[in-house]
N, CA, C and O atoms as CSV, one atom per row, in Angstrom:
chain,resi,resn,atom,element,x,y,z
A,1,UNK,N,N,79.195,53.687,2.871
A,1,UNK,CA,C,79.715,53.196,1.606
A,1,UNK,C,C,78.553,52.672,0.753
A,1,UNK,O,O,77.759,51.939,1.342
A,2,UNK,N,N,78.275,52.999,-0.865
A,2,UNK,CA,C,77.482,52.685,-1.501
A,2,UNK,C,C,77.619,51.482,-1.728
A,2,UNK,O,O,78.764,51.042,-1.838
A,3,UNK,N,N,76.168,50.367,-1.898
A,3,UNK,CA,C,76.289,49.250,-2.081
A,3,UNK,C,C,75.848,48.835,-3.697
A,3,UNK,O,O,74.830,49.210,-4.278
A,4,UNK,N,N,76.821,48.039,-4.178
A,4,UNK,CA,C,75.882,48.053,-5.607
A,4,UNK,C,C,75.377,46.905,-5.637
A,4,UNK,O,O,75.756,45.902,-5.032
A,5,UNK,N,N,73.861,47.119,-6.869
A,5,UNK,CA,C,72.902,46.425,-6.628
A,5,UNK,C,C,72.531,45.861,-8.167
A,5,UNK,O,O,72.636,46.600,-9.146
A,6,UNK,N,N,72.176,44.751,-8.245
A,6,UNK,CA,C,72.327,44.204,-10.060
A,6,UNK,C,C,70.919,44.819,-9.919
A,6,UNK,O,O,70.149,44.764,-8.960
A,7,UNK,N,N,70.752,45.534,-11.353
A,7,UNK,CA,C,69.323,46.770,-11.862
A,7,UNK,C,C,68.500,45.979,-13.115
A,7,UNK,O,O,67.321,45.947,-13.468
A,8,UNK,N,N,70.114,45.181,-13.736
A,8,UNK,CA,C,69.779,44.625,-15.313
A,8,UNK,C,C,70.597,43.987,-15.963
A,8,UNK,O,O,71.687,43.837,-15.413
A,9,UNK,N,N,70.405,43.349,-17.401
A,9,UNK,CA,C,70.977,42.610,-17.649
A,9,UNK,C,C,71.428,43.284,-18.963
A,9,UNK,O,O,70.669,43.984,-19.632
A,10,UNK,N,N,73.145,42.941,-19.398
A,10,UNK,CA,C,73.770,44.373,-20.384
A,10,UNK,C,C,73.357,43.372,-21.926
A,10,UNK,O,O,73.743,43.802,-23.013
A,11,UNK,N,N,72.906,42.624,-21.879
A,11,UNK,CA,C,71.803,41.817,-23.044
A,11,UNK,C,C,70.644,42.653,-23.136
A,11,UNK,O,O,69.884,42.493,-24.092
A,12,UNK,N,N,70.392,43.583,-22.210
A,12,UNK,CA,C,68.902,43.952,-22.618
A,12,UNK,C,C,69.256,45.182,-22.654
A,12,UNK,O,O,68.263,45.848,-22.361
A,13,UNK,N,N,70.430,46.060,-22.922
A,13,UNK,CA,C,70.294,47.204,-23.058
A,13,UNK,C,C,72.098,47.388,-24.367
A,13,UNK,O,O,73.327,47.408,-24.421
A,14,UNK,N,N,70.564,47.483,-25.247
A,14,UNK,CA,C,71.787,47.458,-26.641
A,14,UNK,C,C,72.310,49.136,-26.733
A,14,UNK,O,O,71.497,49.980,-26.355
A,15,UNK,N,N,73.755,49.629,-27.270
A,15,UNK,CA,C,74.340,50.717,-27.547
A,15,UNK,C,C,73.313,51.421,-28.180
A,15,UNK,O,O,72.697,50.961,-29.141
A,16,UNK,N,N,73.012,52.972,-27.477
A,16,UNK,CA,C,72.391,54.187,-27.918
A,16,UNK,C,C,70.362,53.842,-27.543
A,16,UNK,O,O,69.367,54.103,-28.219
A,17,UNK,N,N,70.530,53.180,-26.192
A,17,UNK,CA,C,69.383,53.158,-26.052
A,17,UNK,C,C,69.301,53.076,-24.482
A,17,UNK,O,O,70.190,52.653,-23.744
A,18,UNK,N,N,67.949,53.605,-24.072
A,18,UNK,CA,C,67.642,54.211,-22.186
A,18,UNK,C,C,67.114,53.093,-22.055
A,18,UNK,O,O,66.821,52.164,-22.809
A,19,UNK,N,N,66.996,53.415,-20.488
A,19,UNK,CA,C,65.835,52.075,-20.297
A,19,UNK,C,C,65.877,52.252,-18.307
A,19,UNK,O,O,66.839,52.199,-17.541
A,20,UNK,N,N,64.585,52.441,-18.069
A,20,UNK,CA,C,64.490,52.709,-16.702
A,20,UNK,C,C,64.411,51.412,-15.549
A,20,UNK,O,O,63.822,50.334,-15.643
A,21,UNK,N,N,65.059,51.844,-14.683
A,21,UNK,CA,C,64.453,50.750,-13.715
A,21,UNK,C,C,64.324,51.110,-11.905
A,21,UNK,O,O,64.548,52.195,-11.369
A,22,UNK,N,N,63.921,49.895,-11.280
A,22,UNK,CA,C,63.457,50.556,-10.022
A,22,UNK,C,C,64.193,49.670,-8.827
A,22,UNK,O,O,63.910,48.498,-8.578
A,23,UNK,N,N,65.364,50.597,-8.021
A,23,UNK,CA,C,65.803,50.189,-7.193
A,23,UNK,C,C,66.210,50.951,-5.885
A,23,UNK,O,O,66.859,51.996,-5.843
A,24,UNK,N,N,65.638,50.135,-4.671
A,24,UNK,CA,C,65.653,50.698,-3.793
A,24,UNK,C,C,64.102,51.867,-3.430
A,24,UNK,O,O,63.927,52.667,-2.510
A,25,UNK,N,N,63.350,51.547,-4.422
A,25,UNK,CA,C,62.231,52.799,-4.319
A,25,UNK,C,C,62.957,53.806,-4.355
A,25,UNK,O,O,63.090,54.575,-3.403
A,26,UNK,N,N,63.700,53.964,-5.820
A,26,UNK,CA,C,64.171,54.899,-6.759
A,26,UNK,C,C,64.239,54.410,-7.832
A,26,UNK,O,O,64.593,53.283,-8.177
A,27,UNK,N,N,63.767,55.583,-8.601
A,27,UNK,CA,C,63.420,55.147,-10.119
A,27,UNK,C,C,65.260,55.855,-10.734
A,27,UNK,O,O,65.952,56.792,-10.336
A,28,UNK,N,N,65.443,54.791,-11.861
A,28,UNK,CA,C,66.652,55.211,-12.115
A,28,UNK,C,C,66.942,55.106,-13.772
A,28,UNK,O,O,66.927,53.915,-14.082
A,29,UNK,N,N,67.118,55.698,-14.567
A,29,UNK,CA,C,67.437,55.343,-15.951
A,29,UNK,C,C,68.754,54.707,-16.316
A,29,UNK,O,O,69.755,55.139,-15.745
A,30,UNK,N,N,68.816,54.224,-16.754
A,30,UNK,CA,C,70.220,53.398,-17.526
A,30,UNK,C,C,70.160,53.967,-18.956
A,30,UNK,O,O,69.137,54.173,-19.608
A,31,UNK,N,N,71.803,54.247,-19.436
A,31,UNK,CA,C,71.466,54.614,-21.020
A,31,UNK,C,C,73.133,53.693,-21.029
A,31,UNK,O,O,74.080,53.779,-20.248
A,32,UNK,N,N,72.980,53.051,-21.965
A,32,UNK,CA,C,74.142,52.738,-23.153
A,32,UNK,C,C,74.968,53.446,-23.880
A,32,UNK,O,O,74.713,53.062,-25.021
A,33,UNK,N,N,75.905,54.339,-23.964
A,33,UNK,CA,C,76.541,54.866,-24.805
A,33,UNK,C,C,77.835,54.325,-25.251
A,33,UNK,O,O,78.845,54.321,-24.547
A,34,UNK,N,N,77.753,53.830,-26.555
A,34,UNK,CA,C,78.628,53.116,-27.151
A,34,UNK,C,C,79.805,51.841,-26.276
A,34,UNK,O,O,81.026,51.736,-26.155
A,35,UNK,N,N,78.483,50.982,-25.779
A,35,UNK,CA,C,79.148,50.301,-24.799
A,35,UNK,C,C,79.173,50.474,-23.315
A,35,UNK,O,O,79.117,49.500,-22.565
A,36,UNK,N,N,79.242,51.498,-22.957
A,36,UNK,CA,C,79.640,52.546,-21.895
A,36,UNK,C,C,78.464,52.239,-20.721
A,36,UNK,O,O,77.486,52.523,-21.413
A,37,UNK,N,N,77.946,51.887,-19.533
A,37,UNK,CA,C,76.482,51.771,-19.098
A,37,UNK,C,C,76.809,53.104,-18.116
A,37,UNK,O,O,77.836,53.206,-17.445
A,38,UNK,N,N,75.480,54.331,-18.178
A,38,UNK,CA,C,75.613,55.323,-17.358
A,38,UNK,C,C,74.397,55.142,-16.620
A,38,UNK,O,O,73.774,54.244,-17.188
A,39,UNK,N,N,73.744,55.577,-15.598
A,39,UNK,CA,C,72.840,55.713,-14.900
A,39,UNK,C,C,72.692,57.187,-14.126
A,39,UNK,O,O,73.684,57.752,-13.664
A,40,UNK,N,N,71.681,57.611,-14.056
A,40,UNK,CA,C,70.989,59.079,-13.390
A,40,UNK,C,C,69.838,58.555,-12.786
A,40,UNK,O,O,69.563,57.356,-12.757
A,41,UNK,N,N,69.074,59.588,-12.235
A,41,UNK,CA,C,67.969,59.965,-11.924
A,41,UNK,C,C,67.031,59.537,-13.011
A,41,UNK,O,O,67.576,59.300,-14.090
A,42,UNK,N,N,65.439,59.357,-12.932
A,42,UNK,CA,C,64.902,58.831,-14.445
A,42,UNK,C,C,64.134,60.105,-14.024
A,42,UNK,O,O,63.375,60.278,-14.978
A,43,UNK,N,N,63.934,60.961,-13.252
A,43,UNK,CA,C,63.110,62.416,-13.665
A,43,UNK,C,C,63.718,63.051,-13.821
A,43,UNK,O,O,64.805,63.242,-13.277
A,44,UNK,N,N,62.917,63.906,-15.091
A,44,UNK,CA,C,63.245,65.258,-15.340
A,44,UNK,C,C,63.316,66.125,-14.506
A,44,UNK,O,O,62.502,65.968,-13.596
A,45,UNK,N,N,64.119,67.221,-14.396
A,45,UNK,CA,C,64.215,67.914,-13.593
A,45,UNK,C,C,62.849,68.879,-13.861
A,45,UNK,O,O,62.173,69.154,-12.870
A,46,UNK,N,N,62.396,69.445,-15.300
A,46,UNK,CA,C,61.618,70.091,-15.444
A,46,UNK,C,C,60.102,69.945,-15.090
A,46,UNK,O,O,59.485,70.943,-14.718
A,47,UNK,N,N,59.605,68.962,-15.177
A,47,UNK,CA,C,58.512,68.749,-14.753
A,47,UNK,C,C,57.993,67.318,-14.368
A,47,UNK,O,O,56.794,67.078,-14.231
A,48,UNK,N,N,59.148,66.236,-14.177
A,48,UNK,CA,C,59.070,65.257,-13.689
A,48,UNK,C,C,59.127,63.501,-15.195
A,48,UNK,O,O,58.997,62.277,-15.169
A,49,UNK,N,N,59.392,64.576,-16.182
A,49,UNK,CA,C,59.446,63.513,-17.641
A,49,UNK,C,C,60.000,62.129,-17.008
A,49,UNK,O,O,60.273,62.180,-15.809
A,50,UNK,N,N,60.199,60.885,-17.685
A,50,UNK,CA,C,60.573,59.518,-17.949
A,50,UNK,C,C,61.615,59.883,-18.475
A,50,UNK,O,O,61.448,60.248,-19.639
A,51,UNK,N,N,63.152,59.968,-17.921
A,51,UNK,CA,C,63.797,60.048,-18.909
A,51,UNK,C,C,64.328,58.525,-19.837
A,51,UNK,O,O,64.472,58.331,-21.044
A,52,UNK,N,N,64.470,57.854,-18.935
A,52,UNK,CA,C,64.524,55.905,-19.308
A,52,UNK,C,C,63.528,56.105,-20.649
A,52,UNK,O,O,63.784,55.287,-21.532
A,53,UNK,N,N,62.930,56.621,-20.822
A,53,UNK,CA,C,61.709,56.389,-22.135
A,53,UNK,C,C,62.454,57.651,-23.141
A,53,UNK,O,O,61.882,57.924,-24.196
A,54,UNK,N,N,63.498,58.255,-22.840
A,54,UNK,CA,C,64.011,59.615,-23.823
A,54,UNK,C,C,64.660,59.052,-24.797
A,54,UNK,O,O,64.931,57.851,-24.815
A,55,UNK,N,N,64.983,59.921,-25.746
A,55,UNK,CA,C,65.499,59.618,-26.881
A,55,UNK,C,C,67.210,59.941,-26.736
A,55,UNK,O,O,67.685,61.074,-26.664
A,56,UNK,N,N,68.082,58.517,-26.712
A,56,UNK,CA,C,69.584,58.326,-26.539
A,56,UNK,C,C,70.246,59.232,-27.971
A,56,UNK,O,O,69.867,59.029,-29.125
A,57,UNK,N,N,71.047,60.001,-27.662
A,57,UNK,CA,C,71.947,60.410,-29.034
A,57,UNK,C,C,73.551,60.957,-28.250
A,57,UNK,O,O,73.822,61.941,-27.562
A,58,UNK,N,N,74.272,59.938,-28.685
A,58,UNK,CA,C,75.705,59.989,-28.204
A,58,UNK,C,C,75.207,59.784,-27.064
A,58,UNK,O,O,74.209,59.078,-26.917
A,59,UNK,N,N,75.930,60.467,-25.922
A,59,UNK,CA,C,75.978,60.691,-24.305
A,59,UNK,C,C,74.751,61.764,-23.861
A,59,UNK,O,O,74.728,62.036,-22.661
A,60,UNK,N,N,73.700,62.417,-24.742
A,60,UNK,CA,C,72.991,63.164,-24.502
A,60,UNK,C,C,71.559,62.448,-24.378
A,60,UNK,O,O,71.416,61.633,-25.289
A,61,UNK,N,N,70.728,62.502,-23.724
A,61,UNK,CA,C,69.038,61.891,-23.331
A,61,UNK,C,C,68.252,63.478,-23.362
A,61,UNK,O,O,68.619,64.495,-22.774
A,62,UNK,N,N,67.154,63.303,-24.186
A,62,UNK,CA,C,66.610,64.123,-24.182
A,62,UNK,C,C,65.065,63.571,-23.868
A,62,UNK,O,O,64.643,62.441,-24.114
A,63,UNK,N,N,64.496,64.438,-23.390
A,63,UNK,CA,C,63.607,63.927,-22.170
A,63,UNK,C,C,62.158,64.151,-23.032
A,63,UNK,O,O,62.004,65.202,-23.654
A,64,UNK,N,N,60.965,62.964,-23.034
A,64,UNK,CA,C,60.046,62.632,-23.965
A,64,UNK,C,C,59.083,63.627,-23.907
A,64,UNK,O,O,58.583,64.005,-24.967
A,65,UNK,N,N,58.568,64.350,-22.358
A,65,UNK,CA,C,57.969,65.207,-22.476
A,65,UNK,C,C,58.039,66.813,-22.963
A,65,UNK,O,O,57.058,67.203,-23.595
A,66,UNK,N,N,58.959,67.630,-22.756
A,66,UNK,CA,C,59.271,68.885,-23.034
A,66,UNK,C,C,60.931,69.221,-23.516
A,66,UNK,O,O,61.429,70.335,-23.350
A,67,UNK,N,N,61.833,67.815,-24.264
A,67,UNK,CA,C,62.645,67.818,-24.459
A,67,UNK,C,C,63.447,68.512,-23.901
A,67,UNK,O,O,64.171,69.199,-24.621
A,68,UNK,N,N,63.583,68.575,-22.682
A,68,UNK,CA,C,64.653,68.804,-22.377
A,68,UNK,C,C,66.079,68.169,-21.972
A,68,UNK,O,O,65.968,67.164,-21.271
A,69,UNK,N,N,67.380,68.558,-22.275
A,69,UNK,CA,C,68.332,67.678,-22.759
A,69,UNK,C,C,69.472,67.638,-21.301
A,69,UNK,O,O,69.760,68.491,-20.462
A,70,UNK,N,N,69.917,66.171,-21.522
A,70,UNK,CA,C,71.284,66.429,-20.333
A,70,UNK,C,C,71.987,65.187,-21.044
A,70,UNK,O,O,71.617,64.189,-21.661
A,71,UNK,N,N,73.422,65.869,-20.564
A,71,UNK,CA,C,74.581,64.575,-20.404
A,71,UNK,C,C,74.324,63.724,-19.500
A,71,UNK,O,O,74.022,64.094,-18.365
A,72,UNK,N,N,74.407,62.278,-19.883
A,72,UNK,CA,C,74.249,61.358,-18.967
A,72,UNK,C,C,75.026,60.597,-18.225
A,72,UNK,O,O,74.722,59.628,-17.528
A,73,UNK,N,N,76.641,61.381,-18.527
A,73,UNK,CA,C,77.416,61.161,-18.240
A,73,UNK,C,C,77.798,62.068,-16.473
A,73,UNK,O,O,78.347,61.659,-15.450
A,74,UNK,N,N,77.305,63.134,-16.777
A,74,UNK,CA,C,77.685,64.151,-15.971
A,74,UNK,C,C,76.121,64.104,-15.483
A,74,UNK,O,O,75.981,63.399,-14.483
A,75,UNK,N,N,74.784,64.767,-16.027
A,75,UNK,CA,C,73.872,64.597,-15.338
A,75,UNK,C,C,73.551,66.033,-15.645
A,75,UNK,O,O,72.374,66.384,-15.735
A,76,UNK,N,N,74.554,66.891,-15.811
A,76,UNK,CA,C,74.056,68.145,-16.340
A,76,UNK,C,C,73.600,68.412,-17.790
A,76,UNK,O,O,73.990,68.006,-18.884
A,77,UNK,N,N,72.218,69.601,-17.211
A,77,UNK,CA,C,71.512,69.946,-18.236
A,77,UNK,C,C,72.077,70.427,-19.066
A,77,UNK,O,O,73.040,71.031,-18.593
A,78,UNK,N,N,71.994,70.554,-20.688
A,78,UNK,CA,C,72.756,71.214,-21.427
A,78,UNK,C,C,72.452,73.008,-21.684
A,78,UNK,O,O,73.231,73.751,-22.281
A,79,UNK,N,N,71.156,73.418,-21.077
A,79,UNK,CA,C,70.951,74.774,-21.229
A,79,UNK,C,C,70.895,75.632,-19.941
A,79,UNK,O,O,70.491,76.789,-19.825
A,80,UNK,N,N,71.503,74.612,-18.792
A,80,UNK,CA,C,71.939,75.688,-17.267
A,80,UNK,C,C,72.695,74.466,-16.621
A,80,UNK,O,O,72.266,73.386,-16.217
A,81,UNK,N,N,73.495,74.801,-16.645
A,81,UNK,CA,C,74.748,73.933,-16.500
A,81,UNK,C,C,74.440,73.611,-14.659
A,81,UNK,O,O,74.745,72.492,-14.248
A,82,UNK,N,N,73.816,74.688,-13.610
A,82,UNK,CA,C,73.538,74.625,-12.513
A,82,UNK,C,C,72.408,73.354,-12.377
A,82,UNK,O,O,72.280,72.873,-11.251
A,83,UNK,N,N,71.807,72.946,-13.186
A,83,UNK,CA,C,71.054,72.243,-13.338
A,83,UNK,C,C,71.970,70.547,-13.038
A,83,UNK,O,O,72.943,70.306,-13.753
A,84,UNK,N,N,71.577,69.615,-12.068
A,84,UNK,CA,C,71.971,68.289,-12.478
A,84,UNK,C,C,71.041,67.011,-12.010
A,84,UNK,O,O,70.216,67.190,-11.115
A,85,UNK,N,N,71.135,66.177,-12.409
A,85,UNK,CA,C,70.866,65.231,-12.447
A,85,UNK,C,C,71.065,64.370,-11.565
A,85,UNK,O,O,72.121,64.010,-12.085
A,86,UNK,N,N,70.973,63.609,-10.540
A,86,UNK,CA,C,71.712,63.179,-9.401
A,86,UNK,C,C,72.188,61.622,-10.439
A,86,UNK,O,O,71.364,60.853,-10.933
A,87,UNK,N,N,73.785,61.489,-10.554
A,87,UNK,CA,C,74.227,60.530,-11.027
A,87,UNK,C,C,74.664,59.401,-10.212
A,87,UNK,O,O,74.863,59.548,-9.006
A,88,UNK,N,N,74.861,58.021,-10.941
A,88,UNK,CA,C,75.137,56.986,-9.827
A,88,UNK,C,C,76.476,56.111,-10.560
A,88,UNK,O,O,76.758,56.085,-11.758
A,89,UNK,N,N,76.970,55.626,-9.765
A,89,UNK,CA,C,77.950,54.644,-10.297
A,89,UNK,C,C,77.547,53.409,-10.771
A,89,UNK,O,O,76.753,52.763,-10.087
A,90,UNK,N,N,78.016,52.896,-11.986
A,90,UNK,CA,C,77.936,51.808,-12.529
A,90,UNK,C,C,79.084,50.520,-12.735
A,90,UNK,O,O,80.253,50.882,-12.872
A,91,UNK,N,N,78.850,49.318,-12.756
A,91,UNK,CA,C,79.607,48.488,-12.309
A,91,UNK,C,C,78.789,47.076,-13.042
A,91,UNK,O,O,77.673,46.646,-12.751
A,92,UNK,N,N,79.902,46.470,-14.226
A,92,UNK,CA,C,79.638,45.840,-14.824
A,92,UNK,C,C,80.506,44.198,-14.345
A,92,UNK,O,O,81.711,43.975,-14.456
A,93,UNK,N,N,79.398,43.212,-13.794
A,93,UNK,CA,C,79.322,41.748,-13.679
A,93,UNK,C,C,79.560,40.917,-14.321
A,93,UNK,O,O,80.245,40.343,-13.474
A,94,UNK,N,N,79.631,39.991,-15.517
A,94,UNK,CA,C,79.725,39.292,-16.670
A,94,UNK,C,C,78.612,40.154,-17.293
A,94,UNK,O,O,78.847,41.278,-17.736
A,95,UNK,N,N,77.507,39.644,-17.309
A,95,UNK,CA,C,76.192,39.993,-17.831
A,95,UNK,C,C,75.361,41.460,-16.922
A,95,UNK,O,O,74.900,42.461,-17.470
A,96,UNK,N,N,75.375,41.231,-15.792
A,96,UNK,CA,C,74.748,41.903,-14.934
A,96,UNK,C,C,75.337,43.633,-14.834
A,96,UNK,O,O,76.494,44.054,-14.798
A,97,UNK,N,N,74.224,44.259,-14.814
A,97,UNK,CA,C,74.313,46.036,-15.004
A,97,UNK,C,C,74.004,46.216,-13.032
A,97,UNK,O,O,72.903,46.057,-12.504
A,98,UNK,N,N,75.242,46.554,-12.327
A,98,UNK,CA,C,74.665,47.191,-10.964
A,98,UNK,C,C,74.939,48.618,-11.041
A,98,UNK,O,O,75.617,49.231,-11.866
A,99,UNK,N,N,74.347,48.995,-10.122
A,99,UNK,CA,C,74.222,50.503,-9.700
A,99,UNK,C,C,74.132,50.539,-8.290
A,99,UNK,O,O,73.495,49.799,-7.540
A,100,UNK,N,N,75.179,51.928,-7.924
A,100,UNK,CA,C,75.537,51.806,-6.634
A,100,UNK,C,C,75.030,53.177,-5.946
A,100,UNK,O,O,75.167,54.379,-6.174
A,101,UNK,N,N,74.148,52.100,-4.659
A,101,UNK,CA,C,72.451,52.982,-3.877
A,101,UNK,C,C,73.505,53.544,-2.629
A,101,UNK,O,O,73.062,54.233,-1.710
């Protein structure tokens, strides 16, 4: 059974913006979508990009180095759908953002 683990605080991650963090010795991105806290994988699948550092638009992160794009909801890429993202569950505390390792 996954355990969840507080990553962050939902004060520091305002609507339509990423933001990476490190738990468990896994790097993990957090994005905001309209309220919403999602979490993935923070590499790109393509060549290993930051996605926590990508540019948020709606539910889509597009990745800083070679733009490449995914739902961050789902984790899939938007141009090979076989493509995903390993996604995690999120779980909101008063303040506190966990994610479940």
């Amino acid at each position: 059974m996954a355990e969840f683990v507080k990553v962050a605080k939902l004060s520091e991650l305002e609507p339509g913006v990423a933001k990476a963090v490190e738990v468990s010795g896994k790097s993990i991105a957090l994005f905001n979508v309209n309220g919403k806290i999602y979490a993935t994988d923070n590499t790109c699948l393509h060549q290993g990009g930051p996605l926590g550092e990508g540019t948020l638009e709606g539910d889509i992160v597009t990745c800083p180095w070679h733009m490449w794009q995914y739902n961050v909801r789902t984790g899939e890429n938007l141009e090979d759908s076989l493509l995903r993202l390993e996604t995690y569950q999120v779980e909101i505390e008063g303040d506190d953002i966990k994610v479940a390792i």
